[in-house]
N, CA, C and O atoms as CSV, one atom per row, in Angstrom:
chain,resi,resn,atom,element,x,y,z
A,1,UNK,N,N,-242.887,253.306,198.220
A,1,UNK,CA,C,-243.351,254.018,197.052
A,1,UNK,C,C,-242.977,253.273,195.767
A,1,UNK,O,O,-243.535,253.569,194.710
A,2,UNK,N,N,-241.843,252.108,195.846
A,2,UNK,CA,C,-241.553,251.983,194.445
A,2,UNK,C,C,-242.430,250.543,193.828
A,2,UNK,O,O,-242.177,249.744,192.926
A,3,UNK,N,N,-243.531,250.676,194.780
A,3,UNK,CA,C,-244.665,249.219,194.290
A,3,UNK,C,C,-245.756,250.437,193.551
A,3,UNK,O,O,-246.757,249.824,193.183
A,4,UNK,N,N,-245.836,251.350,193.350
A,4,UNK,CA,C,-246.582,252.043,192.480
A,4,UNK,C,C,-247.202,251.386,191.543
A,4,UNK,O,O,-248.421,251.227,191.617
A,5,UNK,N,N,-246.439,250.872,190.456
A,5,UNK,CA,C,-246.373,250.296,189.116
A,5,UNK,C,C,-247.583,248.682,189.408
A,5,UNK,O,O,-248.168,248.026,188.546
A,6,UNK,N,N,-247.581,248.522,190.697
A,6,UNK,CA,C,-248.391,247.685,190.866
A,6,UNK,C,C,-249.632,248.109,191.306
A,6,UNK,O,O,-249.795,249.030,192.106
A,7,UNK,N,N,-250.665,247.334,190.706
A,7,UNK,CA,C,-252.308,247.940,190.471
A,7,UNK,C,C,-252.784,248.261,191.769
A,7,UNK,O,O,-253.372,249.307,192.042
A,8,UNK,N,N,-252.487,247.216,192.677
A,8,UNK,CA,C,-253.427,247.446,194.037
A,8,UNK,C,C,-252.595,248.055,194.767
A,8,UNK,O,O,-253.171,248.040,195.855
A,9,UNK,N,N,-251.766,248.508,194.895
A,9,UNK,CA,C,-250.821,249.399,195.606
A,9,UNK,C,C,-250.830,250.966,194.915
A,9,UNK,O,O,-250.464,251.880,195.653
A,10,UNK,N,N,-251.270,251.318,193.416
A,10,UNK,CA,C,-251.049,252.382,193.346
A,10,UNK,C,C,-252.058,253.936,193.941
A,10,UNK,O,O,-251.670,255.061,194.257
A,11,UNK,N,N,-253.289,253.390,193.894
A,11,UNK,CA,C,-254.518,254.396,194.115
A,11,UNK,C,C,-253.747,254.792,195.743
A,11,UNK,O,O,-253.611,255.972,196.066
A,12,UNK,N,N,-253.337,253.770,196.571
A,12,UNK,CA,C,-253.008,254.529,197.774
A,12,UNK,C,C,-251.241,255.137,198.179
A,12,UNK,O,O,-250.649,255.603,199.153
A,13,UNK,N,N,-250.942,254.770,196.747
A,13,UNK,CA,C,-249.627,255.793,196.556
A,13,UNK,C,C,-249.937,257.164,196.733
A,13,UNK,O,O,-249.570,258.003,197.556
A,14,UNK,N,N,-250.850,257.190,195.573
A,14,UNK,CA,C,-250.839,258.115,194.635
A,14,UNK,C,C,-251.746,259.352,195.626
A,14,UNK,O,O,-251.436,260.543,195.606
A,15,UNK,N,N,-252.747,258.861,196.354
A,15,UNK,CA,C,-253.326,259.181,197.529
A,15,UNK,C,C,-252.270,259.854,198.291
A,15,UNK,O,O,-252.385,261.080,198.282
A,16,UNK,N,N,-251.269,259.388,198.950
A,16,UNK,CA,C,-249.906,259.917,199.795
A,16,UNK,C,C,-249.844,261.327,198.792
A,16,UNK,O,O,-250.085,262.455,199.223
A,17,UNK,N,N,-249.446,260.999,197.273
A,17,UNK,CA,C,-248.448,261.758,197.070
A,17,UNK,C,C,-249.365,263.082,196.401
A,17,UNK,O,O,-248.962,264.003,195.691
A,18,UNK,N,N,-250.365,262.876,196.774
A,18,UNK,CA,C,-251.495,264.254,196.836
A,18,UNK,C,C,-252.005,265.131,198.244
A,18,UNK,O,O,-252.276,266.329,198.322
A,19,UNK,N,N,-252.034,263.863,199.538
A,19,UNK,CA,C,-251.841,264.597,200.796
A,19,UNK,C,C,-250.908,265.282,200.847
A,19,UNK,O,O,-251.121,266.404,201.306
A,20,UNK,N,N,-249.432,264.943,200.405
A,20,UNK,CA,C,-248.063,265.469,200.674
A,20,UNK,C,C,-248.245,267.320,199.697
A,20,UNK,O,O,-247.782,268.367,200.147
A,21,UNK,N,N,-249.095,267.174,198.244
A,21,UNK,CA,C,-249.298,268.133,197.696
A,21,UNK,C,C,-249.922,269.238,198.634
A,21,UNK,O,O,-249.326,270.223,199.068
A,22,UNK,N,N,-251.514,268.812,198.910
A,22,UNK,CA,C,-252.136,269.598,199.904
A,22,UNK,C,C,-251.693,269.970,201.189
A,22,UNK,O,O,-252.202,270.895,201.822
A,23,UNK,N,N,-250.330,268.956,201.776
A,23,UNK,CA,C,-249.788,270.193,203.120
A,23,UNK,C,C,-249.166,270.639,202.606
A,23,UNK,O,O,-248.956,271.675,203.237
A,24,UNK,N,N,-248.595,270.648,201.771
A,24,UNK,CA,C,-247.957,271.957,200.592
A,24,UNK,C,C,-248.703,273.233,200.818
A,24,UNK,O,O,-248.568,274.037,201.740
A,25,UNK,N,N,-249.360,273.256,199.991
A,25,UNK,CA,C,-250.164,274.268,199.543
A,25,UNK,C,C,-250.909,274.984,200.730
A,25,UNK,O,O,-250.774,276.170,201.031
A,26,UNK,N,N,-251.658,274.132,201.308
A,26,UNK,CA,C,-252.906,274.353,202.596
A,26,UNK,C,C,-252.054,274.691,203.450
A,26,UNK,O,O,-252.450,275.780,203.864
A,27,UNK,N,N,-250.801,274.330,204.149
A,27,UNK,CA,C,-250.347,274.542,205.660
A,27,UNK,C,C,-248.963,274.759,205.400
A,27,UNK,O,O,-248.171,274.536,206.315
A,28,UNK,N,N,-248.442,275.259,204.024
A,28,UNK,CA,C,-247.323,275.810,204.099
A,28,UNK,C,C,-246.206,274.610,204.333
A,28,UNK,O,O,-245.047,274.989,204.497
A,29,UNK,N,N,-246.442,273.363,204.356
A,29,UNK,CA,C,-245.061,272.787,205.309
A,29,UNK,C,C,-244.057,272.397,203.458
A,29,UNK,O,O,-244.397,272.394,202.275
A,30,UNK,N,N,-242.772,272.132,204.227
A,30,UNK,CA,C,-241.854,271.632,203.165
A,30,UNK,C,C,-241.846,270.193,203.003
A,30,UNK,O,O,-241.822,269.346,203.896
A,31,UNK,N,N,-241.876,269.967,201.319
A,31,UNK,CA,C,-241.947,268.632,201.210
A,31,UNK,C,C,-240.778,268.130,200.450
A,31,UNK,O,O,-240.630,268.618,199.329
A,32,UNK,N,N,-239.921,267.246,200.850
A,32,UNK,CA,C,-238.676,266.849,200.119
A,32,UNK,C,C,-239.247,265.402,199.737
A,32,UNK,O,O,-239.942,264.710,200.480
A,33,UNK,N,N,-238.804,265.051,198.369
A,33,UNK,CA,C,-238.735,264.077,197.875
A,33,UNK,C,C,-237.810,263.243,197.771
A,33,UNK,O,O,-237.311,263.391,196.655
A,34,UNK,N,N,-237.222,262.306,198.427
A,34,UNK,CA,C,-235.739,261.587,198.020
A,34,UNK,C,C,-235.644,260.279,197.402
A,34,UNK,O,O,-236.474,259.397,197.621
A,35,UNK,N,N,-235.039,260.195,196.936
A,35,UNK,CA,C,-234.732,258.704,196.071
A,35,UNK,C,C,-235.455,258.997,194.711
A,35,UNK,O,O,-236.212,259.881,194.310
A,36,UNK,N,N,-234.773,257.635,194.068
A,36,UNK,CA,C,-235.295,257.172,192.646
A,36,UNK,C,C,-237.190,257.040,192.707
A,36,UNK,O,O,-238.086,257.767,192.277
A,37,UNK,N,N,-237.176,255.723,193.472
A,37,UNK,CA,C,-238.577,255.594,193.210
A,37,UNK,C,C,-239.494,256.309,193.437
A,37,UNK,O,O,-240.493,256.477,192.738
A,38,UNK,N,N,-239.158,256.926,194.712
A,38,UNK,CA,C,-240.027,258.070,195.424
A,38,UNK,C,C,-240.288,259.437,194.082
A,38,UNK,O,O,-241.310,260.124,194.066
A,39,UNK,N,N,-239.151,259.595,193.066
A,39,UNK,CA,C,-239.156,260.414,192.385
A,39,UNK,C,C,-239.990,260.128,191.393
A,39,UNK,O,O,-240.819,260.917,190.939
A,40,UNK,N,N,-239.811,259.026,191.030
A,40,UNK,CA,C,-240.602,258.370,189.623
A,40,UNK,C,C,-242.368,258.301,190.061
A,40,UNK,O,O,-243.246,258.360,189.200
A,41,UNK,N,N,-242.573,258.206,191.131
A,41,UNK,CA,C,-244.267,258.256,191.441
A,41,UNK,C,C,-244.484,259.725,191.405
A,41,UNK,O,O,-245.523,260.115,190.872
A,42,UNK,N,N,-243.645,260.605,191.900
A,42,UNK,CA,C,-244.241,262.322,191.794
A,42,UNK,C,C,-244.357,262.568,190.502
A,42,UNK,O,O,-245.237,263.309,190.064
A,43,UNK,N,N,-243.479,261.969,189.754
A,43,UNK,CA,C,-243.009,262.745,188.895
A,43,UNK,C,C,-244.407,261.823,187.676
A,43,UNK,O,O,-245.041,262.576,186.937
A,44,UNK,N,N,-244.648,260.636,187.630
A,44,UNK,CA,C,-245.496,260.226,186.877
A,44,UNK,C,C,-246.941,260.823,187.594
A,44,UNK,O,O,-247.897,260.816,186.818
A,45,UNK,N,N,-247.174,261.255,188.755
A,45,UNK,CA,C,-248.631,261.563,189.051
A,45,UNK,C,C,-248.659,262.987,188.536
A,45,UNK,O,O,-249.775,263.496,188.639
A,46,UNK,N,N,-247.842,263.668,188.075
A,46,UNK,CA,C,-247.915,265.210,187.537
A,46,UNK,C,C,-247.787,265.981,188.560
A,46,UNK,O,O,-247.833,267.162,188.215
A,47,UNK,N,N,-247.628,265.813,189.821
A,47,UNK,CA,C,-247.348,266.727,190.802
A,47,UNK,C,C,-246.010,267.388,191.102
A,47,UNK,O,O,-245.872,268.414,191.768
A,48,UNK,N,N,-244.967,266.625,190.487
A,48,UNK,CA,C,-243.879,267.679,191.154
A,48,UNK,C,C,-243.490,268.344,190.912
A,48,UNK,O,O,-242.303,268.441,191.223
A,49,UNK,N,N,-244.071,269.323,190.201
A,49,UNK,CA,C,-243.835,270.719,190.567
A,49,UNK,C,C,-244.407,271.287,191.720
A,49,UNK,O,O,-243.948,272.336,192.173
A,50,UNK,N,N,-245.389,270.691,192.262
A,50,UNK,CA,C,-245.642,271.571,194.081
A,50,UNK,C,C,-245.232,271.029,194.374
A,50,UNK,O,O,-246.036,270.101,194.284
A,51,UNK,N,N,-244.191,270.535,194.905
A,51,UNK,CA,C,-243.405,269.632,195.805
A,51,UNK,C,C,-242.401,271.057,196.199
A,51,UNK,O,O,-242.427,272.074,195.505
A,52,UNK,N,N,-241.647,270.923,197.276
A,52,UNK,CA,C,-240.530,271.925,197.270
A,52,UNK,C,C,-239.272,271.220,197.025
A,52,UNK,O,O,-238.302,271.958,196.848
A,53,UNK,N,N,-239.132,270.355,196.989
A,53,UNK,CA,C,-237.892,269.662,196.375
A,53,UNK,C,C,-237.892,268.527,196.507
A,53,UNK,O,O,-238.303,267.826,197.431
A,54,UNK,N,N,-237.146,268.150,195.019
A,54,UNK,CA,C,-237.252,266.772,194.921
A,54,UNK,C,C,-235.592,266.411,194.366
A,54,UNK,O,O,-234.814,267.077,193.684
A,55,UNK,N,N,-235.504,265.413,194.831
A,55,UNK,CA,C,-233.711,264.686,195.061
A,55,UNK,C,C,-233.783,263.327,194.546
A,55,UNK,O,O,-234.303,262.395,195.159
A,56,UNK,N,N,-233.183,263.239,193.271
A,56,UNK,CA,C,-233.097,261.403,193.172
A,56,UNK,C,C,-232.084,260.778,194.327
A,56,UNK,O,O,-231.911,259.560,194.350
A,57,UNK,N,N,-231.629,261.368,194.982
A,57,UNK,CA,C,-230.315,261.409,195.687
A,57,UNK,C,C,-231.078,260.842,197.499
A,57,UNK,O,O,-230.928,261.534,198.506
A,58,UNK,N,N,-231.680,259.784,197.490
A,58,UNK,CA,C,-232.351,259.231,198.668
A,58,UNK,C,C,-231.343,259.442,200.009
A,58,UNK,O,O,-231.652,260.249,200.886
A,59,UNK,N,N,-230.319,258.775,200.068
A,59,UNK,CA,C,-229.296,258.628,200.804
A,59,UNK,C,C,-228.973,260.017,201.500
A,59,UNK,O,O,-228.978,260.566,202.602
A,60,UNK,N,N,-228.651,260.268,199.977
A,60,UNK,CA,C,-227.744,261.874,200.184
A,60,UNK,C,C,-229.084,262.538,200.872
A,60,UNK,O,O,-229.116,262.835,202.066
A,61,UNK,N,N,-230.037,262.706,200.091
A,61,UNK,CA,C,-231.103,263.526,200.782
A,61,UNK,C,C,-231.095,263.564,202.783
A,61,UNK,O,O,-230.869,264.531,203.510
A,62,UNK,N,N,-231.372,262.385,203.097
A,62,UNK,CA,C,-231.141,261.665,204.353
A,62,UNK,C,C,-229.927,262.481,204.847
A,62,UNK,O,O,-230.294,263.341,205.648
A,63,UNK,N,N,-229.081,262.482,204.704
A,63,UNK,CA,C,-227.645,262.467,205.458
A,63,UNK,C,C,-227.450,264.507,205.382
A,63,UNK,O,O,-226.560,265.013,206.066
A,64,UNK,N,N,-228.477,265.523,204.407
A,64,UNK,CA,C,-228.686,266.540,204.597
A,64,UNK,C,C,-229.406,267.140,205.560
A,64,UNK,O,O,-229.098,268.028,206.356
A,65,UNK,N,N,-230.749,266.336,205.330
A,65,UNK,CA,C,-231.556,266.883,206.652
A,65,UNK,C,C,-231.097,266.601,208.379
A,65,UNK,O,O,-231.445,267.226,209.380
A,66,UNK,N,N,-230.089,265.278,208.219
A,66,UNK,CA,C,-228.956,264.980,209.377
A,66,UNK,C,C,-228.171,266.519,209.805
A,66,UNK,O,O,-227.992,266.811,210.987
A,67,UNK,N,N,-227.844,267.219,208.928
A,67,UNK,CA,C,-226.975,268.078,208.898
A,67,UNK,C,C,-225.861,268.210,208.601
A,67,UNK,O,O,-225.242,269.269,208.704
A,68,UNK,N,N,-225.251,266.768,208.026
A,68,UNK,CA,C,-224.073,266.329,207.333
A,68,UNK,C,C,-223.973,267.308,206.217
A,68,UNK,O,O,-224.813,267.477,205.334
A,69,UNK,N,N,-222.443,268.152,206.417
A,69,UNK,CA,C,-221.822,268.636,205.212
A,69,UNK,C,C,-221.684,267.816,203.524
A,69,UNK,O,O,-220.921,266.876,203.297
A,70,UNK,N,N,-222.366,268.281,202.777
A,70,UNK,CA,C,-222.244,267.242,201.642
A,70,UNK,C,C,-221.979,268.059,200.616
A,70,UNK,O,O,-222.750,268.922,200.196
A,71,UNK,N,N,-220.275,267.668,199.948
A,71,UNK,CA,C,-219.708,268.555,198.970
A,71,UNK,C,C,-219.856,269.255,197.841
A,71,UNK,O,O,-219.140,270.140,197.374
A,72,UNK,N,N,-221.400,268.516,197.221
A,72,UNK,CA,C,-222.132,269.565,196.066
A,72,UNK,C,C,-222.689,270.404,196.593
A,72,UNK,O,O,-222.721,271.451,195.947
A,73,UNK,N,N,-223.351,270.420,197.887
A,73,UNK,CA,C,-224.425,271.273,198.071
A,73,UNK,C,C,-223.436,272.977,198.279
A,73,UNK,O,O,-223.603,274.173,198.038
A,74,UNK,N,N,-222.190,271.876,198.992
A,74,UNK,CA,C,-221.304,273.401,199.244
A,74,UNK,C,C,-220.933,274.195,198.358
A,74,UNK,O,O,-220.533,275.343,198.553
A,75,UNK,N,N,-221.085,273.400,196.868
A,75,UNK,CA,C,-220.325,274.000,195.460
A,75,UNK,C,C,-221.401,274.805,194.989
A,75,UNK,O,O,-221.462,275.848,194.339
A,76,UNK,N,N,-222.229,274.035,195.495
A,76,UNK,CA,C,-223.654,275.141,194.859
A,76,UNK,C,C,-224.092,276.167,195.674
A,76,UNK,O,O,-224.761,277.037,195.117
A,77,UNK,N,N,-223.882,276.277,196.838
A,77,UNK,CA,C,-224.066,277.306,197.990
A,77,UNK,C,C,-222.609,278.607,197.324
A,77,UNK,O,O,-223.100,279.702,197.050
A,78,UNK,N,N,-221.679,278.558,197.185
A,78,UNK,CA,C,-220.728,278.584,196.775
A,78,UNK,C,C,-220.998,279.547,195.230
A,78,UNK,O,O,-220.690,280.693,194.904
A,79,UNK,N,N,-221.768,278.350,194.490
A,79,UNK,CA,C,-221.903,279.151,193.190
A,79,UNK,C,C,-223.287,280.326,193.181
A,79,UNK,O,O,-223.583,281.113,192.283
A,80,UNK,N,N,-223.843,280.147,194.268
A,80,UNK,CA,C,-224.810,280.808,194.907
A,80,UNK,C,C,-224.250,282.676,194.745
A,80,UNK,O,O,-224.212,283.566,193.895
A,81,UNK,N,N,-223.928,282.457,196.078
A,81,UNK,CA,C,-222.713,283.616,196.579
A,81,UNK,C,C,-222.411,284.197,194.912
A,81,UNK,O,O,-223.059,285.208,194.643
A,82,UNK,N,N,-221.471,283.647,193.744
A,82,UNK,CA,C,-220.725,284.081,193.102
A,82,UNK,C,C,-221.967,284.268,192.074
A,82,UNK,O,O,-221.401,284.347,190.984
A,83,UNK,N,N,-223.035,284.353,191.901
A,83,UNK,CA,C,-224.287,284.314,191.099
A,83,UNK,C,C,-224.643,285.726,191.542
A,83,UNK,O,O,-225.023,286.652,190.826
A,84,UNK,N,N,-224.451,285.717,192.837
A,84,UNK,CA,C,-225.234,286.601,193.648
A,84,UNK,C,C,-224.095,288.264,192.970
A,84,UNK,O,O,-224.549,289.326,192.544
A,85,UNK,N,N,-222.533,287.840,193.134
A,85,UNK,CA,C,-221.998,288.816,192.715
A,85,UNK,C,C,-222.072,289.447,191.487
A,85,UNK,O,O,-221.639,290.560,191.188
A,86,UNK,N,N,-222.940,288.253,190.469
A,86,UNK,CA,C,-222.793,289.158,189.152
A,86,UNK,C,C,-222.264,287.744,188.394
A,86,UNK,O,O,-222.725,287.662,187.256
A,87,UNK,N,N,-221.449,286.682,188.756
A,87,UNK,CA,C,-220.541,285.681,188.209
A,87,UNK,C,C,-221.435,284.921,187.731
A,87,UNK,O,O,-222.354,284.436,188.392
A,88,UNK,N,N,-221.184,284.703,186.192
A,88,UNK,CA,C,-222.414,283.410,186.200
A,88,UNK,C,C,-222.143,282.022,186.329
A,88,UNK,O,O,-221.006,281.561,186.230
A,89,UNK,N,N,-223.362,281.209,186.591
A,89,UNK,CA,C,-223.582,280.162,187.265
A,89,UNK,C,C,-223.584,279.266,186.119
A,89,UNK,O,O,-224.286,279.350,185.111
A,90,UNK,N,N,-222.342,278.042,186.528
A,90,UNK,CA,C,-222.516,276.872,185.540
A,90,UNK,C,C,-223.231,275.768,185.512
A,90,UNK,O,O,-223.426,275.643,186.721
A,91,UNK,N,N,-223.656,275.055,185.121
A,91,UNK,CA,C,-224.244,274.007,184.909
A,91,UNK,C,C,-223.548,272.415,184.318
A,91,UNK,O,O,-223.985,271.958,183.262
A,92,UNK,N,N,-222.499,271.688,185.069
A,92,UNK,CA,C,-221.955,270.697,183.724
A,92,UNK,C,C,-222.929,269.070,184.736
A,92,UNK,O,O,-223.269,268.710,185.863
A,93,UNK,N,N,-222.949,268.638,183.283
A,93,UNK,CA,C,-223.852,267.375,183.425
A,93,UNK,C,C,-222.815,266.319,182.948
A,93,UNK,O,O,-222.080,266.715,182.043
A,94,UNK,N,N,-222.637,265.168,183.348
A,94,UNK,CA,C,-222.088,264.254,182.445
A,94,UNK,C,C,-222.468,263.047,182.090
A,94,UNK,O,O,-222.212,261.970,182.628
A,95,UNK,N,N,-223.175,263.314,181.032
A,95,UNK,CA,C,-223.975,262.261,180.565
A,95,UNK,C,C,-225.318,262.303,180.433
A,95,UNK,O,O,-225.833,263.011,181.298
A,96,UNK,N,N,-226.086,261.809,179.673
A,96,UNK,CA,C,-227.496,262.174,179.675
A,96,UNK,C,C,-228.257,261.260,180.058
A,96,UNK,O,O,-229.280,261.097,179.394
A,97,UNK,N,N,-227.937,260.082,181.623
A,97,UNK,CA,C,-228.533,259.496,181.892
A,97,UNK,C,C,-229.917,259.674,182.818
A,97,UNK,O,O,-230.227,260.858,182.955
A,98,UNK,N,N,-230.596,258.944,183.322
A,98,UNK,CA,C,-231.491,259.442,184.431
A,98,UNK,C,C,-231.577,260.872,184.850
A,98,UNK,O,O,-232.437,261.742,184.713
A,99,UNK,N,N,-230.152,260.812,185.522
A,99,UNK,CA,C,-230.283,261.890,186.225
A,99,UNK,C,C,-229.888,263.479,185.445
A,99,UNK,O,O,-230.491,264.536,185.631
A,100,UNK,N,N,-228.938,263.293,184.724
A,100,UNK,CA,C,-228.156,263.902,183.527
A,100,UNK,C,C,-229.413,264.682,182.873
A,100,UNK,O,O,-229.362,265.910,182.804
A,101,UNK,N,N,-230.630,263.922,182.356
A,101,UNK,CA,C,-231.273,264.658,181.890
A,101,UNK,C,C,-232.185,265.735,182.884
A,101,UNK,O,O,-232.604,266.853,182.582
A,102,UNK,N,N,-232.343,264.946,184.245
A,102,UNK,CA,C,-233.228,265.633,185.033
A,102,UNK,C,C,-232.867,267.053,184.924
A,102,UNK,O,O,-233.489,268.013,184.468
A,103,UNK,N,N,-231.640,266.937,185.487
A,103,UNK,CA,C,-230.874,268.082,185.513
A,103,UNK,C,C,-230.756,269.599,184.438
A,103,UNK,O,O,-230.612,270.796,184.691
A,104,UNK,N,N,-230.895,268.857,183.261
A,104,UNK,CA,C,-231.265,269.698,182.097
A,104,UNK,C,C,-232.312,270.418,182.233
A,104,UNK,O,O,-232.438,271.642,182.250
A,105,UNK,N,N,-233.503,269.094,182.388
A,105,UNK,CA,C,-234.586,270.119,182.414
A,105,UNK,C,C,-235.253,270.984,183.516
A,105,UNK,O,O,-236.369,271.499,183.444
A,106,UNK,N,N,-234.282,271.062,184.658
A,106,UNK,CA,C,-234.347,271.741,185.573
A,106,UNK,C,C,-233.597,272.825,185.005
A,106,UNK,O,O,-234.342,273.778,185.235
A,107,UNK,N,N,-232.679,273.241,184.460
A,107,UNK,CA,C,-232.034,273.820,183.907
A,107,UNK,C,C,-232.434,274.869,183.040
A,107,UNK,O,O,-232.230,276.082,183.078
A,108,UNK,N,N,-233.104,274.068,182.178
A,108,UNK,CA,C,-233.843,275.070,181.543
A,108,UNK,C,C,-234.666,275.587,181.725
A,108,UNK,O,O,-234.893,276.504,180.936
A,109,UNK,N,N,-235.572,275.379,182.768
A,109,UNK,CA,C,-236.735,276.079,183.088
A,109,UNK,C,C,-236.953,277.352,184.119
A,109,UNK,O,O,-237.913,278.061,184.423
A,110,UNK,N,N,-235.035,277.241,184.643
A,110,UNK,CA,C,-234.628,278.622,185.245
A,110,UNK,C,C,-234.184,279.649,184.614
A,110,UNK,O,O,-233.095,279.579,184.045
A,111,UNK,N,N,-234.881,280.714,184.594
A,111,UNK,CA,C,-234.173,281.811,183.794
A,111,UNK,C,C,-232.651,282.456,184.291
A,111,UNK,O,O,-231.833,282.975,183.532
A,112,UNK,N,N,-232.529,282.307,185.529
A,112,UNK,CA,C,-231.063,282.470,185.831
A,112,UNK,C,C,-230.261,281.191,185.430
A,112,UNK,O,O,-229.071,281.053,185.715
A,113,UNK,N,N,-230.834,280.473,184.900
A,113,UNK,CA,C,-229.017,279.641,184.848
A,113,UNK,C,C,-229.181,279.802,182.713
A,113,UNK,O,O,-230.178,279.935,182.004
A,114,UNK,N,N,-228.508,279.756,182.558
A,114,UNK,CA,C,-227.881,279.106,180.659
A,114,UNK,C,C,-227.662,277.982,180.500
A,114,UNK,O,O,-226.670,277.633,181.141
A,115,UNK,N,N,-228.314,276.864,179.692
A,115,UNK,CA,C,-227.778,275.888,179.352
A,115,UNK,C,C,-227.122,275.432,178.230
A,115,UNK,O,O,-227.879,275.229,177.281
A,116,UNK,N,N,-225.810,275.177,178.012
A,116,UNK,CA,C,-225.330,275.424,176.907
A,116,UNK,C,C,-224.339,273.715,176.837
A,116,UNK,O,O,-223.860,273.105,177.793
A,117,UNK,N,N,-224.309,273.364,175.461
A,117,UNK,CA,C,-224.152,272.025,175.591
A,117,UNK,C,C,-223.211,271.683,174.225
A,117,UNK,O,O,-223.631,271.754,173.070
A,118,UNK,N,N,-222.152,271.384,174.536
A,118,UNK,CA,C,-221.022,270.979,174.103
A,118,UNK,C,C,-221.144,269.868,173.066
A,118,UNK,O,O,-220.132,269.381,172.561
């Protein structure tokens, strides 16, 4: 995915990353997105928002669907639960790089979380 940016490689990216939309939608299945580049083609074709999730986190992504315990997901499962009691849910970013910002604007576009910035 990350030859996008190149001409004769992109029409049949971009192709993928509209089939991947339509078994979305049409047949219900889940579509995870992982990695950087993989992110940067959804995210420039305007589709990911039907995606069901998307992870700059390639590796990490990988080593979840393994079934490997991985220590944010537990903090957030975690802050889940304590959301669920009434506790509200934090958000800290550090830094406003790549990912730093992603995060924001995921952030803000949930009405359960607050983003509030120091």
């Amino acid at each position: 995915m990350d030859v996008f940016e190149r001409p004769r490689f992109a029409k049949g990216i971009y192709e993928i990353v509209e089939c991947l939309v339509e078994l979305t939608e049409k047949n219900g299945m889940t579509t995870i997105i992982g990695g950087g580049g993989s992110v940067s083609v959804v995210n420039k074709s305007g589709l990911a928002p039907k995606m069901s999730h998307i992870s700059t986190g390639g590796g990490a992504s990988l080593e979840l669907l393994e079934g490997k315990v991985l220590p944010g997901v537990v903090a957030l499962d975690e802050a889940d639960g304590a959301a669920a009691a009434g506790d509200a849910t934090s958000v800290a970013i550090n830094g406003f790089g790549r990912i730093g910002r992603q995060v924001a604007r995921i952030a803000m576009k949930d009405p359960d979380l607050e983003l509030r910035i120091r």
